[in-house]
Steps between C-alpha positions, in 0.01 A plus 500: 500500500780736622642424094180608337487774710867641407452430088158682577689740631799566263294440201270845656860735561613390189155666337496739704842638511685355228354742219576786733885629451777648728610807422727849534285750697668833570549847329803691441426679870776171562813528328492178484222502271677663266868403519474118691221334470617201621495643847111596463265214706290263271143533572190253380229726301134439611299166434245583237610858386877524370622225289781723349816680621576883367749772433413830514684885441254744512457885349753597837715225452411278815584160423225276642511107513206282592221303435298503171099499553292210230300789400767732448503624146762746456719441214870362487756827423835632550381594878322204565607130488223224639691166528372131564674312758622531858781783551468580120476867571850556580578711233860721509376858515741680256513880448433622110570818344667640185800755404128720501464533854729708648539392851546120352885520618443550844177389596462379841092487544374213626201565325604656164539298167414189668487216225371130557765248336493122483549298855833411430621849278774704564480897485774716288638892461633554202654843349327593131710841373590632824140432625404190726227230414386254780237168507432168499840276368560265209798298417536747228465811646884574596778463212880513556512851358230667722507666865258285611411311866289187568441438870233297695237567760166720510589854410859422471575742201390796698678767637813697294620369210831460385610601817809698448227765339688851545274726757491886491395810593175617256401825513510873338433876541578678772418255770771345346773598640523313865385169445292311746425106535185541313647612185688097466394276216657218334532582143234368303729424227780187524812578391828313612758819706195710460577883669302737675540856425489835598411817252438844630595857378342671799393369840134597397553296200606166560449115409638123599390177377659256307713449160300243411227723480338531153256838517620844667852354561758826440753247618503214247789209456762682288384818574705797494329806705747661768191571718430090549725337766477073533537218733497156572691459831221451765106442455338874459848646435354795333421742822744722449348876591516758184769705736796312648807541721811535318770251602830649323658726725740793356751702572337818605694842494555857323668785391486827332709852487360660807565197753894374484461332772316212315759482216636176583154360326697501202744254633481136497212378814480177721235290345464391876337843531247467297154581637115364458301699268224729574265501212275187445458457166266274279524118501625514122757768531891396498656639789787728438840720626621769342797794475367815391796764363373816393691873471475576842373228705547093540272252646488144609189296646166331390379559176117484593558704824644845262303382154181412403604244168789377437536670171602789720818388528731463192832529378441838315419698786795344701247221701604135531347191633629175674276220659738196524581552871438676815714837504597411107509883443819513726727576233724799482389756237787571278425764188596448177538907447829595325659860430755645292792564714766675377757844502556677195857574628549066532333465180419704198164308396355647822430813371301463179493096441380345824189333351823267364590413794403175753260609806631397850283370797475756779729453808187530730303205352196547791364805419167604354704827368502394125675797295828590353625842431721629256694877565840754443684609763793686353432403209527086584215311434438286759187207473390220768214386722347813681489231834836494491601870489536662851227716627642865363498341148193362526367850628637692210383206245154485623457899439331467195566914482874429491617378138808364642396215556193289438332160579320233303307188606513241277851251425785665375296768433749771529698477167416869400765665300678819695700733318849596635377845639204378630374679810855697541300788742396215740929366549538410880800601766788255417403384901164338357684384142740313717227323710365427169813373333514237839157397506501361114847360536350266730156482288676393138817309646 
């Protein structure tokens, strides 16, 4: 009796249960409903009601598993996968979007572009022209000559992808200019050594992003505009302000007529002296030293804390630049200003052919005084560098009143003919012809 009882018994579960099958319940609420469902607890679907198991993504993206209804009638899709069998809704849960969407490289949503792929699928990024395609894999989806990635597991193609993407600073106008954590993005373009970069011409008119970029870029790859500075050292290199410190340092001192006591300017400097400049100047600007000689005054220091361009400084109004070291304008200033120095009494061509003869360097090579002169004194015509004459010469040559003697400015400038009874009323005491007579011995010998 006990055996009639027990087939009686197994013959009613197996009616009663065995049509009815085991199944997935969750939603994506779990993470392990989307990325491991083989941690999610198998449940038995009602007697009478569910004879199916399901897979579901809704219009948000929730990924629901379950059990199927007889009377359901909703149609088989892309979002929607009823399965026969026990388990059989363990579908991988891949995401899917194209090159099209632009957030596809970096999309971390649980929710978003949620795909339903076979049980036993694997999910793939794969770059398209810079872009980024993900979805559902095939054993032909990745070739040898593609940046492409297969991996396995629910959702497992989320998140950044390739993952040495460059990141930097986006942004432009004038809130430009100090950059905040907001303003980071990962470029939405792919290239290998990608660059961010910097572009500004004011600090009210500024922009950052990255090379890569294909629209409003002023920066491209190749690109030659002085205004655009690059980088690739550090994620969101580009925050560099439109004003910066300067970091050469220069040798900082000056001279001029009415302040001797700052003559030794003109002499060679201890680079070890050099100082910090004031000035800051913008990011794209080369940082320079200079030596400025002009008629009456000489200057060394900061380019950008005297000048507004660097243009302002230039070899034809006696400016120069350095930038190779700290205190590289250190060197002594020697001129290349020559005179004719000669006596008429030493030689004959002194008088009337001294533009045929070679000019001489002055004996006081500092000096901003630049002139020669040219005069008679008892009837000798003397010539040489006006800095070298004593004082009471160079007060009777710099009388422009008195035609004994006159000055010029330019090299070897005085080669003006004198005739031999030149300036005859203006013959000194044989006391000042004598100082004379000493004074160019030691000049032209």
């Amino acid at each position: 009796m006990f055996f009639h009882f027990y087939v009686i018994f197994s013959v009613y579960m197996v009616s009663t249960y065995g049509t009815t099958p085991i199944c997935l319940q969750c939603n994506s609420t779990t993470a392990d409903c989307l990325q491991n469902v083989t941690n999610i607890g198998i449940k038995r679907c009602k007697f009478g009601s569910d004879d199916r198991c399901f897979t579901k993504i809704d219009d948000d993206g929730v990924v629901t598993r379950g059990c199927l209804p007889k009377d359901s009638t909703e149609s088989e899709g892309v979002n929607y996968k009823p399965c026969l069998g026990d388990n059989c809704n363990n579908h991988t849960i891949c995401k899917m979007c194209t090159e099209e969407h632009e957030d596809c490289f970096k999309i971390d949503d649980n929710n978003k572009y949620n795909v339903i792929c076979d049980a036993d699928a694997q999910c793939f990024s794969k770059l398209i022209n810079k872009k980024v395609a993900k979805g559902c894999a095939t054993s032909s989806t990745c070739t040898k000559d593609e940046e492409c990635v297969v991996c396995t597991g629910g959702i497992c193609n989320t998140g950044l992808f390739p993952k040495d993407r460059r990141s930097c600073h986006k942004c432009e106008g004038q809130n430009c200019d100090n950059v905040t954590e907001e303003m980071r993005n990962y470029c939405k373009n792919y290239v290998k050594d990608d660059h961010c970069y910097t572009y500004g011409d004011s600090e009210q008119n500024m922009q950052r992003g990255c090379v890569s970029d294909e629209s409003s870029n002023p920066c491209p790859a190749g690109g030659a505009d002085a205004k655009c500075r690059t980088c690739n050292d550090k994620l969101n290199c580009n925050d560099t302000p439109y004003k910066i410190h300067q970091e050469l340092k220069c040798i900082k001192c000056s001279y001029s007529k009415d302040k001797e006591q700052d003559k030794n300017c003109m002499d060679a400097q201890n680079s070890n002296k050099a100082e910090a400049c004031s000035e800051k100047i913008p990011f794209y600007a080369k940082e320079w030293c200079f030596t400025h000689k002009t008629s009456d005054s000489f200057q060394r220091g900061c380019l950008y804390d005297r000048m507004q361009t660097e243009d302002e400084c230039n070899v034809d109004n006696g400016c120069t630049t350095c930038n190779d070291a700290d205190g590289c304008n250190r060197e002594k200033v020697s001129s290349d200003f020559t005179c004719i120095a000669c006596r008429s009494d030493e030689n004959p061509k002194c008088r009337n052919e001294a533009n045929t003869l070679p000019g001489i360097k002055c004996r006081t090579e500092s000096s901003l005084d630049e002139r020669c002169f040219f005069g008679t004194w008892r009837n000798v015509v003397i010539r040489g560098c006006y800095v070298d004459a004593d004082e009471r010469m160079q007060y009777v040559c710099a009388d422009k009143a008195n035609p004994q003697c006159s000055v010029c400015e330019k090299s070897n400038c005085n080669i003006k003919q004198i005739p031999s009874n030149a300036n005859i009323f203006y013959a000194l005491s044989l006391e000042w012809l004598l100082f004379i007579t000493v004074f160019y011995a030691v000049v032209t010998h």
